[in-house]
C-alpha positions as CSV (number, residue, x, y, z in Angstrom):
1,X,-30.4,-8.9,66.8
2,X,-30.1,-5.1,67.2
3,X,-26.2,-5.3,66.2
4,X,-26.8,-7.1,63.5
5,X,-29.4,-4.7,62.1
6,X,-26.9,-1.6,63.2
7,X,-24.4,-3.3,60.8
8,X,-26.7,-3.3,58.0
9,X,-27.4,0.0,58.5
10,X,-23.9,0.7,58.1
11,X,-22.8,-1.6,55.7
12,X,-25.5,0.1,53.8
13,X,-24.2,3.8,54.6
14,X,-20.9,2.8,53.5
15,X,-22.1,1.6,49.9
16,X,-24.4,5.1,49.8
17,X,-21.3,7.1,50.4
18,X,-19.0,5.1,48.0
19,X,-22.0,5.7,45.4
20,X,-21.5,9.4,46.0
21,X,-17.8,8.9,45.3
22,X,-15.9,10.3,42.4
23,X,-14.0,7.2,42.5
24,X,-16.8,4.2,42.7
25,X,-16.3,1.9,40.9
26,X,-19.7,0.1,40.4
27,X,-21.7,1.6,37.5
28,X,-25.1,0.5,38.5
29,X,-24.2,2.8,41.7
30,X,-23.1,6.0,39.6
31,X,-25.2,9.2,38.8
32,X,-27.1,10.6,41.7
33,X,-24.7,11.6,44.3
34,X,-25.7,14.1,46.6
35,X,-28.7,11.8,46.8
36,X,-26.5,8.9,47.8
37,X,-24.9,11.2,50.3
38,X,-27.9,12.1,52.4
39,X,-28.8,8.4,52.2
40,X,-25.7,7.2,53.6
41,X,-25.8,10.4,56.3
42,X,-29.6,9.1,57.4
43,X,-28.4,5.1,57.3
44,X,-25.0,5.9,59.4
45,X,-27.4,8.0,62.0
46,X,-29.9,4.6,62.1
47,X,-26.9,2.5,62.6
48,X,-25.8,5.3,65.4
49,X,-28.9,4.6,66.9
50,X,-28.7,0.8,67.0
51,X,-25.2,0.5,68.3
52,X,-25.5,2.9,70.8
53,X,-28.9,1.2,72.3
54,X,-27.3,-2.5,71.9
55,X,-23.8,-1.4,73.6
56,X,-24.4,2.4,75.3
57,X,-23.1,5.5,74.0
58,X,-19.6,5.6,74.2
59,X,-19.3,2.2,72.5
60,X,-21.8,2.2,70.1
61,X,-20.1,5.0,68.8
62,X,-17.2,3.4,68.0
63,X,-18.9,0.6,67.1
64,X,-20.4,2.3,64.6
65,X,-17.5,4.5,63.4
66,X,-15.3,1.4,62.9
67,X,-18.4,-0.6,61.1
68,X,-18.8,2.0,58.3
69,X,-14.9,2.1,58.3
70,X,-14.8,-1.5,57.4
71,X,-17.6,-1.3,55.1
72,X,-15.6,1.5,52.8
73,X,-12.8,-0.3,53.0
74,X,-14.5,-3.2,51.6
75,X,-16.3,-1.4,49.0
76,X,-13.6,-1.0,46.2
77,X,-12.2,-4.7,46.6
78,X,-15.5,-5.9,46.5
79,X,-16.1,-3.9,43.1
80,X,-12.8,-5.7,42.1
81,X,-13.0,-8.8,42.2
82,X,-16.7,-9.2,41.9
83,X,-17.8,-6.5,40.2
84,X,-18.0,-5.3,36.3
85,X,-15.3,-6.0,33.9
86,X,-14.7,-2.9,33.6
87,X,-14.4,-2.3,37.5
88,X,-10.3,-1.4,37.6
89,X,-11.1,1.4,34.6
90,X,-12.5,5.0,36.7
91,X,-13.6,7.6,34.6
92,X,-11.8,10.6,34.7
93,X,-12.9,13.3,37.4
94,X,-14.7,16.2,36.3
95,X,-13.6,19.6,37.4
């Protein structure tokens, strides 16, 4: 049960950091992203915390590495092919 709460945490940290990405491509997710960063930051440390006390240290750390991995990965096909229509448009990068 611990895993699986560890995975929300970082499936969760993963869609925070994508938020605070120049390149996300959800628009409900946009505009506050040093916020979204300090989210993702404290839900990647809670997720640290419950893979390391379901599997030890050494593992639950790359449990957790690869878990928020996958969940980035996933994020921009997931706004893709189920997100807005205008999900394949990003807005150009401010400087």
């Amino acid at each position: 049960m611990i895993s699986l709460l560890a995975f929300v945490f970082a499936a969760c940290s993963a869609t925070a950091w994508y938020a605070a990405s120049p390149h996300c491509r959800w628009p409900a997710l946009r505009g506050q992203p040093r916020l979204a960063r300090g989210a993702g930051a404290a839900l990647a440390l809670l997720s640290l915390l419950g893979w390391t006390s379901a599997f030890g240290i050494a593992s639950g750390l790359c449990a957790m590495l690869a878990s928020v991995m996958l969940g980035l990965i996933v994020q921009p096909w997931l706004a893709l092919f189920i997100g807005s229509p205008d999900a394949d448009v990003v807005p150009p990068e401010q400087d």
